[in-house]
C-alpha positions in Angstrom: 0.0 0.0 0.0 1.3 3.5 -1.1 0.2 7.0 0.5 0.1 10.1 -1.5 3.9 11.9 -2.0 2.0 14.7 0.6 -0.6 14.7 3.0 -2.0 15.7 6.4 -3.1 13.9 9.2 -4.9 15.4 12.6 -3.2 14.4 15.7 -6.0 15.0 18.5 -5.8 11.4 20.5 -3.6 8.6 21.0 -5.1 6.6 17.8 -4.2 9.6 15.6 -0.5 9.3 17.0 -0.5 5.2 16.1 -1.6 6.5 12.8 1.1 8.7 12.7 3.6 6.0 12.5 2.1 3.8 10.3 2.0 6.4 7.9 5.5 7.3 8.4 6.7 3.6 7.9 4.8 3.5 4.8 6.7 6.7 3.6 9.7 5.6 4.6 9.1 2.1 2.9 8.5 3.9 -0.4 11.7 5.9 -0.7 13.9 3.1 0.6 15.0 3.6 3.6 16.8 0.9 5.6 14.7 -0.3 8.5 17.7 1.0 10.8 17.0 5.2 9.1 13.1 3.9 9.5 12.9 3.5 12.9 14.5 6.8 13.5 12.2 8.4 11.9 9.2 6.3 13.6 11.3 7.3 16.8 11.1 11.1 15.9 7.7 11.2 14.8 6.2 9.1 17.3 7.9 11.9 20.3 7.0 15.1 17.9 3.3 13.5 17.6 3.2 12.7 21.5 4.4 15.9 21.6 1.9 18.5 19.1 -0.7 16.3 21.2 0.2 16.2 25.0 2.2 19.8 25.0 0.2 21.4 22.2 -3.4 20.8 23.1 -3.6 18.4 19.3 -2.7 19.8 15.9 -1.4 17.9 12.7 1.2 16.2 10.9 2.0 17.2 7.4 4.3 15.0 5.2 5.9 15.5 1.6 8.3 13.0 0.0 11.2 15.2 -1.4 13.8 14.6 -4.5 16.7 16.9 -4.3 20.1 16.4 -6.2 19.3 12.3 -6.8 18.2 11.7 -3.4 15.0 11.0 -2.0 14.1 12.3 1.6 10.9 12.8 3.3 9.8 16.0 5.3 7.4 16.1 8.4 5.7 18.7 10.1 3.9 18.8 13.0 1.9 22.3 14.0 -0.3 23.0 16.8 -1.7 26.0 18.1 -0.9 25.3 22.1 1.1 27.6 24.6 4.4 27.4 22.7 8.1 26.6 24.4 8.5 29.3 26.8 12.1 28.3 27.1 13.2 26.7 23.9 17.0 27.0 24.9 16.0 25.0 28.1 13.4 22.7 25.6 17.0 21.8 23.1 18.9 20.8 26.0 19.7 17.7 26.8 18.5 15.6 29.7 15.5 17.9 29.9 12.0 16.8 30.7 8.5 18.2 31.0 8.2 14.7 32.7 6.3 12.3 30.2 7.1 10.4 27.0 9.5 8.5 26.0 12.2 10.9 27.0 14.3 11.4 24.0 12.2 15.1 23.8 13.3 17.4 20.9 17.2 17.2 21.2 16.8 13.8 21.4 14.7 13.8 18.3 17.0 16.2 16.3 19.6 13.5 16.6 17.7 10.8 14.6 16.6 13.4 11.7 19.0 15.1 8.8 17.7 18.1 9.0 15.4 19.6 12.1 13.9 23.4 12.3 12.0 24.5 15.3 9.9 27.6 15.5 7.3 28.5 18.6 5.8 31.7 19.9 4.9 31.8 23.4 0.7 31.6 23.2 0.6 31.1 19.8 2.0 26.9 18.8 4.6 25.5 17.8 5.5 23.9 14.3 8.9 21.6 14.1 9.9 20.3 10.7 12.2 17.4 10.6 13.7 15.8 7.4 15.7 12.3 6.7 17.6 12.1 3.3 18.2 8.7 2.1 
């Protein structure tokens, strides 16, 4: 089964966050990556989902498989609308924790991602983008 090159998905309760993942697996599946650079990307996802919905009051996840320069890659983003990282210094470093999920929190997920962009506004949401290249 193939899902469309772009999409959305809502994340607004635990079933939309095992949805999430599936989807992610199937995107990864269809540009090839080894099931080692898959579950990093599960990994990611799975936190940034927990994340959007736990920390952000529930928001989306947008996906786009990419081609640049030969290689293929696949781009997530996950908006919400919440309270936004009051502390986003504090947020990136390591060993942090708001005190639930899996613990890896977003330095952890930067780690298992090529490329990871963060942008919140106090009151406002938070959107992180996270990209693995194959």
């Amino acid at each position: 089964m193939s899902v469309d090159t772009s999409g959305s998905l809502p994340l607004a309760s635990e079933q939309h966050i095992v949805a999430s993942r599936q989807v992610v697996r199937q995107l990864c599946q269809q540009i090839k990556l080894s099931l080692v650079e898959q579950t990093k990307m599960i990994t990611a996802a799975s936190e940034l989902s927990r994340n959007t919905l736990i920390h952000g009051g529930g928001g989306s996840m947008h996906w786009e498989l990419l081609e640049r320069d030969g290689r293929s890659g696949l781009r997530l983003c996950f908006e919400d609308r919440g309270p936004g990282i009051p502390d986003l210094k504090l947020a990136m470093s390591d060993g942090w924790t708001s005190g639930s999920g899996m613990g890896l929190g977003l330095p952890g997920s930067k780690r298992l991602v090529s490329d990871f962009e963060i942008d919140t506004v106090p009151g406002q949401g938070t959107r992180v983008s996270i990209t693995k290249w194959k």
